[in-house]
N, C-alpha and C positions, 0 to 999 in steps of 0.2 A: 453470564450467558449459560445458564446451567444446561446439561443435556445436549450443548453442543457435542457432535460428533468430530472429533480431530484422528489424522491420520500423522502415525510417527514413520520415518524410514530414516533409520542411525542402526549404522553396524557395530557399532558398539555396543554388544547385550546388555551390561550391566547398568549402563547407560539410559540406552532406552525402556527399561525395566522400572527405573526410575521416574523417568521423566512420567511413563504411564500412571506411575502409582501416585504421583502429587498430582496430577491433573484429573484423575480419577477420585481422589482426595477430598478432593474441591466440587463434583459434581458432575464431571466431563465424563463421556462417552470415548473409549481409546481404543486404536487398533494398528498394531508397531510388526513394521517388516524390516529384516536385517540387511536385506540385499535389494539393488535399484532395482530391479527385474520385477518383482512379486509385488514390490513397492508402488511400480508405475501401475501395473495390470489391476490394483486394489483399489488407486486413485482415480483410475479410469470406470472400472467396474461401478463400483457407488458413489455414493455421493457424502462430502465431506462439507463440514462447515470451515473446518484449518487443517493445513499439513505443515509437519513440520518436517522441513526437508535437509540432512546432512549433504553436503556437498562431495566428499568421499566416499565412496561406496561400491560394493563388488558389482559386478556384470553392467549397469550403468551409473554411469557418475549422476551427482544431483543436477547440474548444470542443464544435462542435455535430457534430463526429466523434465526440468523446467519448462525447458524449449518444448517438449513434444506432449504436455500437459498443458500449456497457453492454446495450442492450436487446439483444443477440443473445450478446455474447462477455463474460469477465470477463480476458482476455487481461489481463494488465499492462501499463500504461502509464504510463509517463514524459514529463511535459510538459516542451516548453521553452520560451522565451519572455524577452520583455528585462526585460534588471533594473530593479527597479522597478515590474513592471507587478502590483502587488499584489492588485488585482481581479480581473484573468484568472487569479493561482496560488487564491486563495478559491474562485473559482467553478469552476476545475477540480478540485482537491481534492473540492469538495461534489458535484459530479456523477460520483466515482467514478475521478478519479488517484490511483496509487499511490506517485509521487513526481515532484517538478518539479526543473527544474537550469535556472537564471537565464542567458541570454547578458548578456556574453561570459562561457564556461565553460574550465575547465582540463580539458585533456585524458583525465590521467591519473586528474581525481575521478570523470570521466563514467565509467568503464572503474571506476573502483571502483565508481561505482552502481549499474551494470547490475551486476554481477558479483553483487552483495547482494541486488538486490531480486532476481533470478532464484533466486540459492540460497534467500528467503524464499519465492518460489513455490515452488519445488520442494519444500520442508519443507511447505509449508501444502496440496499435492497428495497426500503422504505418509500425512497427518494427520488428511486431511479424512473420514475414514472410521473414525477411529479412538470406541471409545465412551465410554474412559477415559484420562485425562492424570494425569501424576503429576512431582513436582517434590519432592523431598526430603519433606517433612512434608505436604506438600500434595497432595491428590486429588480430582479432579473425577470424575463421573459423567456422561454423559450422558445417558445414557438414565432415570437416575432423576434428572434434576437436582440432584444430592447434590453438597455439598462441604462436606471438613474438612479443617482443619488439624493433625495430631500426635493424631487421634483426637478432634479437638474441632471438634463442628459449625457448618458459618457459613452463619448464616440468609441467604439473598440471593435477592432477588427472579430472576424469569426474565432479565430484561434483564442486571444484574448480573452472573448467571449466565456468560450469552453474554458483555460484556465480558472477564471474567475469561477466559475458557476461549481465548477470540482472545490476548490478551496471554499466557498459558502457550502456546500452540501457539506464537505467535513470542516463543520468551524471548529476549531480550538484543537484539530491532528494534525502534524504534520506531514506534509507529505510532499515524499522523496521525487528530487529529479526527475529519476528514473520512470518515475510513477506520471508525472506532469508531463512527461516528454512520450510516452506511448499514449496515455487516454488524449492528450491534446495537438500532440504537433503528427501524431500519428508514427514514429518512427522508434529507435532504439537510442537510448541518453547516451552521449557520447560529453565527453569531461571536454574536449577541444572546441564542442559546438555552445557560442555561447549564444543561439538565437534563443533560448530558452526565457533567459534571463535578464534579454533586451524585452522580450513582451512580458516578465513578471515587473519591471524598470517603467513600463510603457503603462501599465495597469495601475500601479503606483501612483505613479506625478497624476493620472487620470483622476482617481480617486481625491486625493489631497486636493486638489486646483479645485473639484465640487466640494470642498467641504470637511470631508472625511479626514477624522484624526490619522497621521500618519503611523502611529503606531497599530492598528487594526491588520497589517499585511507587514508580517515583519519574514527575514532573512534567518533561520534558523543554521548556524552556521556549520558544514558538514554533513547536515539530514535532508536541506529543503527548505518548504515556504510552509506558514502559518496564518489561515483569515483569525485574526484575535482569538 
């Protein structure tokens, strides 16, 4: 995605210095703030294709960047953060990251990540407008909430509906929980709530009982769900 514009905020100079310089490297447009403050005001102000957002950081933390950038922008964001720190990747996933990368990171993954989650942005900008998705045997409807498989009806509730219809629009990314649990049930991914997983469960045996190879909607263990 060349000429995407990405926004860094890592208080680590030397750090984000870098990160600039390979993803500038490669064809990206970059612009890196040290401190959460100047960082939010940046993200707010223009307009970004990715941020990639540290979780640590002077005058605001990433977290509650996060939070008060969801209520204006749905920009893409990429947390970072130390390995380990397993409650800040839960609670940012559930407020609406689109993907986290652990320090210390490899260089070359980071530069794959952007690179995917941007081209899933750009698919899910393409998309978002669209009234009907279709997948080999499989078509959704929008507008009439309708879907079958090979000419064979599957009963699924609204929410269902929306899960399905977000995994067809990104076929072959996965996507997190956290992600399925704000665009579809409307709410914040919580690890105790398994209503999630009863209507990915529910979506499933639907799919298979039409037809549908069970491997097309698999369990990605630790990240989320995958439409094939």
């Amino acid at each position: 995605m060349i000429n995407s514009k990405i926004l860094i905020i890592e208080d680590d100079v030397f750090l984000g210095q870098k990160m600039s310089q390979l993803l500038e490297s490669k064809g990206f447009n970059t612009e890196v703030f040290h401190d959460g403050e100047t960082g939010l005001l940046a993200a707010l102000k223009s307009s970004f294709d990715l941020i990639l957002l540290d979780i640590m950081l002077p005058s605001i933390g990433g977290l509650k960047i996060l939070d008060l950038l969801r209520k204006e922008r749905q920009t893409p964001v990429m947390m970072i953060s130390a390995l380990g720190a397993e409650e800040d990747r839960i609670k940012g996933l559930s407020i609406g990251a689109d993907d986290y990368l652990p320090k210390p990171f490899n260089f070359t993954e980071m530069a794959l990540r952007v690179d995917a989650l941007l081209r899933r942005s750009s698919q899910n900008k393409e998309s978002k407008n669209a009234l009907n998705l279709k997948d080999d045997h499989l078509v959704l409807s929008r507008l009439e909430q309708h879907a079958h498989y090979n000419h064979h009806p599957l009963h699924l509730s609204s929410i269902q509906f929306r899960i399905l219809w977000l995994l067809i629009e990104n076929q072959n990314g996965v996507l997190s929980k956290a992600f399925l649990s704000q665009m579809a049930l409307g709410k914040p991914f919580n690890q105790y709530d398994r209503s999630l997983d009863m209507h990915v469960s529910r979506i499933r045996k639907t799919l298979i009982a039409a037809g549908m190879p069970s491997e097309y909607l698999t369990t990605v263990h630790g990240k989320g769900y995958c439409y094939r």
